[in-house]
N, C-alpha and C positions, 0 to 999 in steps of 0.2 A: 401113870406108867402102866395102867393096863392094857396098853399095846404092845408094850415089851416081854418078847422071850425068852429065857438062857436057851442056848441048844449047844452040843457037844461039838467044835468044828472038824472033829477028826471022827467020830459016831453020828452023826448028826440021827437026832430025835426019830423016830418015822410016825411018830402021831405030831410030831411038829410040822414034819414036811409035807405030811397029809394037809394040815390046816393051811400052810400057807399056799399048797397046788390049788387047794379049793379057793383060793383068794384069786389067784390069777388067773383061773379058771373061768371066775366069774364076775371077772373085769376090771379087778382091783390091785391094791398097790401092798406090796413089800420089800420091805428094805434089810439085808443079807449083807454080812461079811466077805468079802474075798480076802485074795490073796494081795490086792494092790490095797484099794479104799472098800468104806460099805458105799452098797450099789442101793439104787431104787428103782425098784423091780416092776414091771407088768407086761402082758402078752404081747409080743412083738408083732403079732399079726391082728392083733385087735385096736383099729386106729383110737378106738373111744377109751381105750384102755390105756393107750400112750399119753393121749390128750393131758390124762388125770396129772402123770409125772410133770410134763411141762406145769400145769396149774400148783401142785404140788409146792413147785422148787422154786416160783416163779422165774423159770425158762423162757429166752426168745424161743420163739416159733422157729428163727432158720438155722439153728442150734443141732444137727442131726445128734442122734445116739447112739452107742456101740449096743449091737444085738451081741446077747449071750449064749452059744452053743454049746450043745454037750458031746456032739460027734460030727465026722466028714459028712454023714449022710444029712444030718440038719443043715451041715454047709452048703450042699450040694441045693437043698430048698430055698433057701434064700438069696442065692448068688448064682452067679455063670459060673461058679467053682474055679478051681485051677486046674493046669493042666498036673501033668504026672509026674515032671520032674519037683515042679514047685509043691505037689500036694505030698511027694516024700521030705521036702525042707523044712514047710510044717509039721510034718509028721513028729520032726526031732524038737521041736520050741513047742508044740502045744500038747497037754493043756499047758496055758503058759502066762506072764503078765507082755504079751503082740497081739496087737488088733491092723488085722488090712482092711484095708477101702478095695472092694473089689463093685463090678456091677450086677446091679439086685434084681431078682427074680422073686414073683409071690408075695412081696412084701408091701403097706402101704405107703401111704404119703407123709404120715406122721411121723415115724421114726428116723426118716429120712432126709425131712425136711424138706419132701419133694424132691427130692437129689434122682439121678439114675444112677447110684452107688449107696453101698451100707457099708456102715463098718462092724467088722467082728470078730469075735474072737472068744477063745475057749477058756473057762478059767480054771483055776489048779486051788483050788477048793472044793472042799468036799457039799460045804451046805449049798453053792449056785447048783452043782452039779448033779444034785440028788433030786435039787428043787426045780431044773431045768428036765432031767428025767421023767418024773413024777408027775410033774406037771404036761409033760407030754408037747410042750412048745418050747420054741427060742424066748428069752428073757430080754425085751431092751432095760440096759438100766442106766444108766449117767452116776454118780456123784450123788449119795443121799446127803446133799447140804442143801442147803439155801443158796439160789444161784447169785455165783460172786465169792459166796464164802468159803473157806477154808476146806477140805476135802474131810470127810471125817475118817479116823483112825480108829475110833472106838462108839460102841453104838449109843452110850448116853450123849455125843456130841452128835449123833442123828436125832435124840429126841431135844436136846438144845435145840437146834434149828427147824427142825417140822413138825414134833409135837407130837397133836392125834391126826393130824390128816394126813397121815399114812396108817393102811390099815391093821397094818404089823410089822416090829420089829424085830428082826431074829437077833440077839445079842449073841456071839460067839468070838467075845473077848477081840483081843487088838490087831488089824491087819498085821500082814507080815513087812511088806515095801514101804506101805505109810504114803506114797505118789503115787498115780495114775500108772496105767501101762502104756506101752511106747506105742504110738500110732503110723502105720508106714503105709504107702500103697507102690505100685509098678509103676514106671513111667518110662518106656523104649527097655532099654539094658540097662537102668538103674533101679535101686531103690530109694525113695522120696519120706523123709521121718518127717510128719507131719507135726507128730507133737511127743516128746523126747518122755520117756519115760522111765518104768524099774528095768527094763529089756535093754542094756548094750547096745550104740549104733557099732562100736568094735566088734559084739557078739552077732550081731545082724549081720557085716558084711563077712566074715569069717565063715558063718553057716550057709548064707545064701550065695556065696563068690560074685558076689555082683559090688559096681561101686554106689557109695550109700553118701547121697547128703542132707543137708538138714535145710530144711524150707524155714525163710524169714521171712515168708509173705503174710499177712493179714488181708487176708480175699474176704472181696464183699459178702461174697456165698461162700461159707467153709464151708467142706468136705469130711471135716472132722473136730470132734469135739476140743474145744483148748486154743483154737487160730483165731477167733476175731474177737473177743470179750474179754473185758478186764475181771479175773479168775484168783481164788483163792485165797481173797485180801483178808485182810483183820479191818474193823473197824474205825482203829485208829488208824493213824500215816505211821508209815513204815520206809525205811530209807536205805539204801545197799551206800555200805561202806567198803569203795573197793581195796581200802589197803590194811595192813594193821595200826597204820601209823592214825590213816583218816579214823579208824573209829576208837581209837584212844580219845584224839583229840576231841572228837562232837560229844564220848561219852562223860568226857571231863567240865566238859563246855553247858552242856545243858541236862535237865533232868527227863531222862530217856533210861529206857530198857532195854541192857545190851541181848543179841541170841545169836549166840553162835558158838566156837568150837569151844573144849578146854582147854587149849593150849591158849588162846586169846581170852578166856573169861577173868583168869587170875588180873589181865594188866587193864581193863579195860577199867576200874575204881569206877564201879554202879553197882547195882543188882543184875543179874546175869541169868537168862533162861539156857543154859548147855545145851546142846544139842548133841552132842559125843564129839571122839576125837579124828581131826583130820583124816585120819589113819583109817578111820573106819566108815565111812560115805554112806554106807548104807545104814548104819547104825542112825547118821543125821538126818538123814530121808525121814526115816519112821519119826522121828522126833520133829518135821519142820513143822507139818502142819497146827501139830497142835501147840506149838509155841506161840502160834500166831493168836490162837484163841486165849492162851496165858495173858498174851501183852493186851489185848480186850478185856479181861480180868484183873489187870496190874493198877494201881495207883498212876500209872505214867500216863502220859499222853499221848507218846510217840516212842519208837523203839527204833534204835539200830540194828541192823544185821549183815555180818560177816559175807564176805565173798568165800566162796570155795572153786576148786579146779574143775573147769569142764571137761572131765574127762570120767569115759565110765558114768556111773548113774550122777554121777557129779552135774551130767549135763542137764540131767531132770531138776536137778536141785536149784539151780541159777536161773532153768525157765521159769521155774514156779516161784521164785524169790523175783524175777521180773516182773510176772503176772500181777504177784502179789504187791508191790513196791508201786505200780504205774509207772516204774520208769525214775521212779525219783533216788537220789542220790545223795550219798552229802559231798559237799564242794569242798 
């Protein structure tokens, strides 16, 4: 664990942020708290420096990654920018958990995955922020997991899955969202959610007055991290129970790890990973990921998990419970 740091997420250290600016300064990799998941970090405009992440996390190559900004003027570097109505829309959600796909300017091949677009977006944490300052560049980071795995929520499940080959960890206790942030870009007079996140498609259309729908495609070239790879699994199989009824019964049926709300843990007669209460969706957010990594931990072989309402971050919830599932169900 000598690559692990505490640092203060709301003070953050400045001889912490000194060491890890010298890190990505000089080509290297850190892995940092947000406000969504921990990111893993390195110089957005240094391809040999991206490279490392992809090797890192074992990442596809056509896998682009969100760049991390800390102002419009760094926006303005890496992108055609927006015009002046939309850079006032932004203005009100960032810093924020919204990343646009806009088209890049100054930027390499790597981060992009050779795209003519990047995605980015500002985060509303204090340690990317200071670290993104300091360091004096844009930050690409993706997901400090293992790619495929579980997204991490807390920094000893980044040193679970990469170890020492990351060159530092900043530990600043547990995200806030527990998912990913919501991915959008333009397309004519709409907005296009690429990959559903802690950001609202209702608070999106609301602040942007535009109409906002949600892309089902799986493109052969994504444009955004989260659209074509099977994302966020646990180890074992894992199965979406679409009703209460279905996962009473498969939980009664076989020896399985129920995870999902309290309202359903009491009937389900198993062992039970809660996730909080219906009522509270963002409460089960922060809590899905790492249940996944519970049921990899459990005696079981396979786990059940609950359906929840696509509505609100709820919608991020059922993406990432798809990702994570492959699709699979119980009958």
């Amino acid at each position: 664990m000598d690559n692990v740091r505490k640092i203060d997420p709301v003070v953050p250290n400045r001889e912490l942020i000194e060491e890890a600016s010298r890190i990505i300064n000089g080509g290297g990799t850190v892995a940092f708290p947000t406000e969504t998941v921990y990111g893993l970090g390195a110089n957005a405009l240094d391809d040999e420096a991206c490279k490392k992440i992809y090797e890192v996390k074992g990442r596809q190559q056509d896998n682009p990654i969100i760049v991390h900004i800390n102002d419009f003027e760094q926006l303005e570097s890496v992108t055609q920018g927006l015009s002046g109505k939309m850079r006032e829309k932004f203005e009100r959600v960032w810093p924020g958990p919204l990343t646009v796909v806009l088209k890049k300017r100054n930027i390499g091949l790597v981060p992009t995955a050779g795209l003519e677009t990047v995605a980015v977006r500002m985060p509303a944490h204090r340690v990317p922020q200071e670290l993104i300052r300091r360091s004096g560049k844009p930050i690409a980071a993706p997901s400090a997991n293992k790619s495929g795995r579980p997204s991490p929520v807390y920094a000893s499940e980044v040193l679970e899955d990469l170890g020492q080959k990351v060159d530092l960890i900043l530990d600043g206790g547990a995200s806030s969202f527990g998912v990913e942030s919501t991915v959008m870009m333009f397309k004519g007079d709409e907005i296009v959610i690429l990959r559903p996140g802690a950001f609202s498609a209702e608070d999106i259309k609301k602040i942007f007055e535009l109409r906002v729908t949600i892309s089902g495609d799986t493109p052969e070239t994504p444009v955004s991290p989260g659209m074509k790879y099977r994302h966020y699994a646990p180890e074992k199989e894992l199965f979406l129970a679409r009703s209460e009824e279905k996962a009473i019964e498969a939980c009664r049926e076989g020896n399985v790890l129920f995870i999902g709300s309290s309202e359903l843990a009491d009937k389900v007669g198993t062992e039970s990973v809660v996730l909080g209460s219906r009522k509270d969706l963002y409460n089960v957010a922060r809590n899905l990921f790492p249940s996944f990594r519970k049921l990899d931990r459990s005696r079981y072989s396979a786990g059940i998990i609950e359906s929840f309402e696509e509505k609100g971050i709820g919608l991020a919830i059922m993406n990432r419970i798809a990702k994570a599932t492959g699709g699979r169900e119980v009958k």
